[in-house]
C-alpha positions as a Markdown table, in Angstrom:
| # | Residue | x | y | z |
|---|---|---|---|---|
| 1 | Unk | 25.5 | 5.1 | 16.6 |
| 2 | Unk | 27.2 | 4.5 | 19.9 |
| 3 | Unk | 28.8 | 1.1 | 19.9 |
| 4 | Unk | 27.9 | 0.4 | 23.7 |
| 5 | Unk | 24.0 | 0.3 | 22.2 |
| 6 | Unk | 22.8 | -3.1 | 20.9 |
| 7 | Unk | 21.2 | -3.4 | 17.8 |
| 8 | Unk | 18.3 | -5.5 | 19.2 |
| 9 | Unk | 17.7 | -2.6 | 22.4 |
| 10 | Unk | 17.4 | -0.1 | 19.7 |
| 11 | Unk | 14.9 | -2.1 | 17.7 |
| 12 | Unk | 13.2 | -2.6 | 20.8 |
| 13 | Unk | 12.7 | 1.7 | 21.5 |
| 14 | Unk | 11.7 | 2.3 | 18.3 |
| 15 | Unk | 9.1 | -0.6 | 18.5 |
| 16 | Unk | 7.8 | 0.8 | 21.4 |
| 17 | Unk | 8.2 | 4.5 | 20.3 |
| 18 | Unk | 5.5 | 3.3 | 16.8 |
| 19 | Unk | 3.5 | 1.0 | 19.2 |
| 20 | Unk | 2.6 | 4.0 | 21.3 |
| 21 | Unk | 1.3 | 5.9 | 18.3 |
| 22 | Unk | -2.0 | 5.4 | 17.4 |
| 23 | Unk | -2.6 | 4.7 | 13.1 |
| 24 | Unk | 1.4 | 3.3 | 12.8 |
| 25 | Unk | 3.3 | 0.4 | 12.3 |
| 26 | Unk | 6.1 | -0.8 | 11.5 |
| 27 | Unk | 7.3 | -2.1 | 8.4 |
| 28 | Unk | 10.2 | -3.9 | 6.8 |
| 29 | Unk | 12.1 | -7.2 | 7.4 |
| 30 | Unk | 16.0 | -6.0 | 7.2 |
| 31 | Unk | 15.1 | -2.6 | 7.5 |
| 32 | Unk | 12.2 | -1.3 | 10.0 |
| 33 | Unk | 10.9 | 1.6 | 8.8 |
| 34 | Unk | 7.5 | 4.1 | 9.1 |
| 35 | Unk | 5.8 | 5.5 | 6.2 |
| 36 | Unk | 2.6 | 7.1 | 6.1 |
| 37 | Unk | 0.4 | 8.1 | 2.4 |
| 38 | Unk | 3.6 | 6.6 | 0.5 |
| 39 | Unk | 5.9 | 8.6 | 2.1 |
| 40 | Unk | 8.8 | 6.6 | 4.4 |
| 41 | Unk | 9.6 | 9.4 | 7.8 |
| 42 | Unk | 11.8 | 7.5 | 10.1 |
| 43 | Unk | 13.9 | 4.6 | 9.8 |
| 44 | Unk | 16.5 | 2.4 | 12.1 |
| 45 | Unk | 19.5 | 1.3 | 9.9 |
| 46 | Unk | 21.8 | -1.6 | 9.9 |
| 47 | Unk | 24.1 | 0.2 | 11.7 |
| 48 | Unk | 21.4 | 0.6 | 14.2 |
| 49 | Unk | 21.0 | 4.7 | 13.5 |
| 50 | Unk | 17.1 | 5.8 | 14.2 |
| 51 | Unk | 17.1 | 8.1 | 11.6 |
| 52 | Unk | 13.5 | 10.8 | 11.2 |
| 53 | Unk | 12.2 | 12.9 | 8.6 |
| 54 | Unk | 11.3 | 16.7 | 9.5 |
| 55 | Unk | 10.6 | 19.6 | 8.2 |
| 56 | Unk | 13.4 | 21.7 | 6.6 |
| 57 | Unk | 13.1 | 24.2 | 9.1 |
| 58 | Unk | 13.0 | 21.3 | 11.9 |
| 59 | Unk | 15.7 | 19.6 | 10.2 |
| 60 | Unk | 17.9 | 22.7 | 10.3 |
| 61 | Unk | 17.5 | 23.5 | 14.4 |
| 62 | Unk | 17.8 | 20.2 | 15.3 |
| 63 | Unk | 21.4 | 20.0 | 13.2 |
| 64 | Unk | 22.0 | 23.3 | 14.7 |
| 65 | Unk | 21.3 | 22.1 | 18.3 |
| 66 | Unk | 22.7 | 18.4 | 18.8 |
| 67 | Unk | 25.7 | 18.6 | 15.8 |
| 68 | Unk | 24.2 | 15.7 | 14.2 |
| 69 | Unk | 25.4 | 15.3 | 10.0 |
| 70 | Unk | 23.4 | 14.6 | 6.9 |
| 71 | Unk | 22.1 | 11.0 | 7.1 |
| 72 | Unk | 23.3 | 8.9 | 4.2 |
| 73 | Unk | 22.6 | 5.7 | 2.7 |
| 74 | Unk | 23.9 | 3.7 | -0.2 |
| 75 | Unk | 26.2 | 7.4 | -0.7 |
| 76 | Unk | 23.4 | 9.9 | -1.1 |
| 77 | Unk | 22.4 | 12.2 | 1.7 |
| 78 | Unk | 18.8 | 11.7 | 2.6 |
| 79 | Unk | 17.3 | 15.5 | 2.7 |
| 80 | Unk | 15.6 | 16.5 | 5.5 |
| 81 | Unk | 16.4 | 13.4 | 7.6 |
| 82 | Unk | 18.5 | 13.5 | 11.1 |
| 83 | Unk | 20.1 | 11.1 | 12.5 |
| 84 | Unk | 18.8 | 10.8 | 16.7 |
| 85 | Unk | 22.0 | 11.5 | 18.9 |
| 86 | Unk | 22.4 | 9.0 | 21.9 |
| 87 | Unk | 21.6 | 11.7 | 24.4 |
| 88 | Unk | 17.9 | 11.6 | 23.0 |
| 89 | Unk | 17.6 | 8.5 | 22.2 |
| 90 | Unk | 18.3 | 8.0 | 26.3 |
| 91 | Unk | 16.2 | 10.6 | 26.9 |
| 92 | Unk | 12.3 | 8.8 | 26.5 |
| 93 | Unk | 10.6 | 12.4 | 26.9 |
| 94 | Unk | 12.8 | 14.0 | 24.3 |
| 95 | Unk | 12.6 | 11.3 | 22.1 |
| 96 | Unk | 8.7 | 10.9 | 22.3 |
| 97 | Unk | 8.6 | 14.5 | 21.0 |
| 98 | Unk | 11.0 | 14.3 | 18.5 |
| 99 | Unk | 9.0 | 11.4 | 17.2 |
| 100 | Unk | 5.5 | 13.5 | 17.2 |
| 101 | Unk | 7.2 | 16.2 | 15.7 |
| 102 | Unk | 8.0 | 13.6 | 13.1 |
| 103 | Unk | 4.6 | 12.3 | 12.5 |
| 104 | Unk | 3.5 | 15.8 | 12.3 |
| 105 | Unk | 5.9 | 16.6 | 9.6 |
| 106 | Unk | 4.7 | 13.4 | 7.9 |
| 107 | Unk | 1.1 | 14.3 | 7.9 |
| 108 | Unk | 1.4 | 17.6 | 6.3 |
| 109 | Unk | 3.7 | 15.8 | 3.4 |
| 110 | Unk | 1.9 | 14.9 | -0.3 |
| 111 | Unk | 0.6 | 11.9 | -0.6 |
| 112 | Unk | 2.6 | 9.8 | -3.0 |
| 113 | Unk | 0.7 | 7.2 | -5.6 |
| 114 | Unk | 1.0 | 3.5 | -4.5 |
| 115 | Unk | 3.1 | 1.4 | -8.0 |
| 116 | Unk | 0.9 | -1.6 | -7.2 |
């Protein structure tokens, strides 16, 4: 994450980014996140890293394209998650497609049972 970004303005994009997508909302007090039939697909960190899950093969070219690295928290690397480069997180088109391509990866995943 790019230290001339606030926390908050980041918050505020991807608000707006789950806002303008129709079935979505976001969840979580200290950490906002998406999820969709049990399974969590993009996330904003403490650090303030917007963080999405694609599809291995998505995952893969978009590494290859912006030189992003694995996304870890608490020391494990979260497969198949990228962490979203300034450049596109500036960049509202770009960003609004990465997203869809996100909820299109999270569509097509197994639903997971609720534990409640």
């Amino acid at each position: 994450m790019s230290d001339e970004v606030p926390y908050e303005a980041r918050l505020q994009t991807y608000a707006e980014l789950v806002s303008g997508t129709p079935d979505l909302e976001l969840k979580g007090a200290k950490m906002p996140y998406t999820s969709m039939n049990g399974n969590m697909f993009s996330f904003l960190a403490v650090d303030g890293t917007l963080c999405f899950r694609l599809s291995p093969a998505d995952c893969k070219a978009f590494v290859q394209s912006h030189g992003t690295q694995p996304v870890k928290q608490y020391g494990s690397v979260m497969r198949d998650y990228v962490a979203v480069p300034d450049a596109v997180m500036q960049d509202d088109a770009a960003l609004r497609g990465l997203f869809e391509t996100c909820v299109a990866n999270a569509q097509a995943l197994k639903a997971k049972p609720t534990k409640r």
